[in-house]
N, C-alpha and C positions, 0 to 999 in steps of 0.2 A: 137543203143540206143541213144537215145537223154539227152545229157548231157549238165549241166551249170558249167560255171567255171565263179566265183566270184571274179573277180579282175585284174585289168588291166597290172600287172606289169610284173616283168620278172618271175617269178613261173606263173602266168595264163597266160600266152603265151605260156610257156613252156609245161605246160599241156594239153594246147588248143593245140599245134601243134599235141603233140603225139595221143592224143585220134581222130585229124581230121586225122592223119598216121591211125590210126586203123580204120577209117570206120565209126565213129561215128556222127552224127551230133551234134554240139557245139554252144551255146548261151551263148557269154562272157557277162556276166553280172556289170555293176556299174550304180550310182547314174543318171548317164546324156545319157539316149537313145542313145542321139547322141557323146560319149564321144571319140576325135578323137585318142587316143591309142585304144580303141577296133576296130574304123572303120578301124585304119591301119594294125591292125591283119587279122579281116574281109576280106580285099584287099588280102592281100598276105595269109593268107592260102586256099583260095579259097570254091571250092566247099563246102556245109554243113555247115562251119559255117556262123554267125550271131551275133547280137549284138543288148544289149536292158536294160532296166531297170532292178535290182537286181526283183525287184518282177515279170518282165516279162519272166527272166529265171527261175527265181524259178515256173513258171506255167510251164513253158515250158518243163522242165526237167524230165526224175525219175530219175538220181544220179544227185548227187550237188558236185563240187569242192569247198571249202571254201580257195582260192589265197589271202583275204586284207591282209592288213596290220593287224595285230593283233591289234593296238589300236581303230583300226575299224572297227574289223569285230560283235560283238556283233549289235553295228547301222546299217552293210549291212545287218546279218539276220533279224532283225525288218523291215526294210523296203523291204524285200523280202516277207514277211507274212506270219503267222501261216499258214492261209490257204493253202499256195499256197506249205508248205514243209511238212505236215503231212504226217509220215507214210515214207517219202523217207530218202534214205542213203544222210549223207553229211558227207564227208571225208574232214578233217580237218586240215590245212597242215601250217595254220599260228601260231606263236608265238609272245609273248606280249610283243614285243620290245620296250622299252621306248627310243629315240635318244635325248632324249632333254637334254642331259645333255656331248653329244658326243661318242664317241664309244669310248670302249666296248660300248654297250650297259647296261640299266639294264633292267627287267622284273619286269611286274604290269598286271597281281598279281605275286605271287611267295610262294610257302611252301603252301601255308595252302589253296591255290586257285590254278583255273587251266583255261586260256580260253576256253579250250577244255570244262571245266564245265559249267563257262557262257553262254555257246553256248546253251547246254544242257538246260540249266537253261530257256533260252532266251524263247525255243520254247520245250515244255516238247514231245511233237507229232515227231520232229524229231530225226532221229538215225541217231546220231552223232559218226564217229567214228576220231579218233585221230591218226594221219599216215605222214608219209615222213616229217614230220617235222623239222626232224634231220640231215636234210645233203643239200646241196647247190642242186638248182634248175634240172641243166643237169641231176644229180646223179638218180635224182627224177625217171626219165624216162628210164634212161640207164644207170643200175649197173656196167655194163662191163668198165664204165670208173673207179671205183675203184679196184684194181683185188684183187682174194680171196674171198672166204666166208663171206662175210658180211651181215647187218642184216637190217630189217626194221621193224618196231615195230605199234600194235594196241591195241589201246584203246577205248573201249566202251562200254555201256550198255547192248548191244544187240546181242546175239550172232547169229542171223542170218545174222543183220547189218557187225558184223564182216567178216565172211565167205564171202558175196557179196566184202567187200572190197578186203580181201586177195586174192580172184578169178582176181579182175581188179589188183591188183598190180603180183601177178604171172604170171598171161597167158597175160595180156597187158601189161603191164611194164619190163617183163622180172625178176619180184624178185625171189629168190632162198629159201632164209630162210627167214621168218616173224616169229615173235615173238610174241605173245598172253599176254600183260602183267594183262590186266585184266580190270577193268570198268573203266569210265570214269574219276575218281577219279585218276589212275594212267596217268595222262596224264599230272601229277605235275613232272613227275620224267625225260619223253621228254623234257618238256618245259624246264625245270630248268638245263638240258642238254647244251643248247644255251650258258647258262654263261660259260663251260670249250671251247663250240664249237668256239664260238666268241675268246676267248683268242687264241685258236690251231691257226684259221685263220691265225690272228698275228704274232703268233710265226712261222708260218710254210711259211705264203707269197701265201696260194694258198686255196682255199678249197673245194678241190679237194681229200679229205678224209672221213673217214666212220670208224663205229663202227665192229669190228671183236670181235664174245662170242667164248670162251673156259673153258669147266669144266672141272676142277680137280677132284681126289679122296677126298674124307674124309678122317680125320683122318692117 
């Protein structure tokens, strides 16, 4: 399959390595064709992948990674183009971290918005789903480093969108349990996740943890 992953940092490397492990060919996508983190990905993962302008993986691709930076990525889908994402899955894995004020972090938007929505919003053509956003990059790829039952969650519109996602994160990513939380709207409840995740970081010194669901009885 030919896939783009949107972003140059340590989650679109990370996801670029796994999906070039799986066979896929990969076009890391940012602002500058020539931008020397993707050539140095480029180099060292070798065969299949490539590297090019947000709009020239967005031709390139039928699934899309969404890797920027949250306060970014609304501008990288714009300039990857309606045209060029109509109709295709983008799996959506940033959150709207605000740093300028130092860490923690805060989030913009927050409650009553959701990136995952602006996404949405940005390019109405594309089905957007909302995923792995919830735990530190490795984890992203290989659950096995948190042990237990743990969970990974989607959000989106589309429920065929969905299915295509939860197919890539079960049989290529190795998930177990995926949660279905519902449309793209609940992609406020992930996001807004970051504020307890960021603190755990801190408190914990590693984050290298994950979410584990268990139901009780009623009553």
């Amino acid at each position: 399959m030919k896939i783009a992953v949107l972003g140059t940092g340590s989650v679109g490397t990370t996801i670029g390595d796994k999906l070039i492990a799986l066979g896929h060919e990969v076009m890391m996508g940012s602002r500058d064709a020539t931008n020397p983190k993707a050539a140095a990905w480029v180099e060292a993962a070798g065969a299949g992948a490539s590297q090019g302008t947000f709009a020239a993986a967005a031709a390139f691709a039928e699934v899309l990674f969404n890797c920027t930076a949250g306060l970014h990525s609304v501008a990288a889908i714009e300039a990857a183009g309606a045209g060029n994402l109509a109709g295709k899955l983008l799996l959506d894995l940033s959150n709207p971290l605000d740093f300028s004020a130092g860490f923690p972090p805060r989030l913009n938007p927050v409650s009553s918005d959701s990136l995952g929505e602006q996404l949405q919003r940005a390019v109405p053509a594309l089905k957007v789903v909302k995923t792995l956003n919830t735990m530190a990059a490795p984890i992203m790829v290989d659950p096995s480093l948190v042990p237990g039952d743990h969970v990974v969650f989607v959000s989106g519109d589309d429920a065929e969108a969905k299915a295509q996602a939860t197919m890539i994160l079960t049989e290529g990513f190795g998930w177990k349990h995926v949660v279905d939380l519902g449309d793209i709207t609940t992609a406020r409840g992930t996001e807004g996740w970051l504020l307890l995740w960021t603190r755990l970081y801190g408190a914990l010194g590693t984050p290298f943890f994950n979410l584990e669901l268990r139901m009780g009885k009623q009553g």
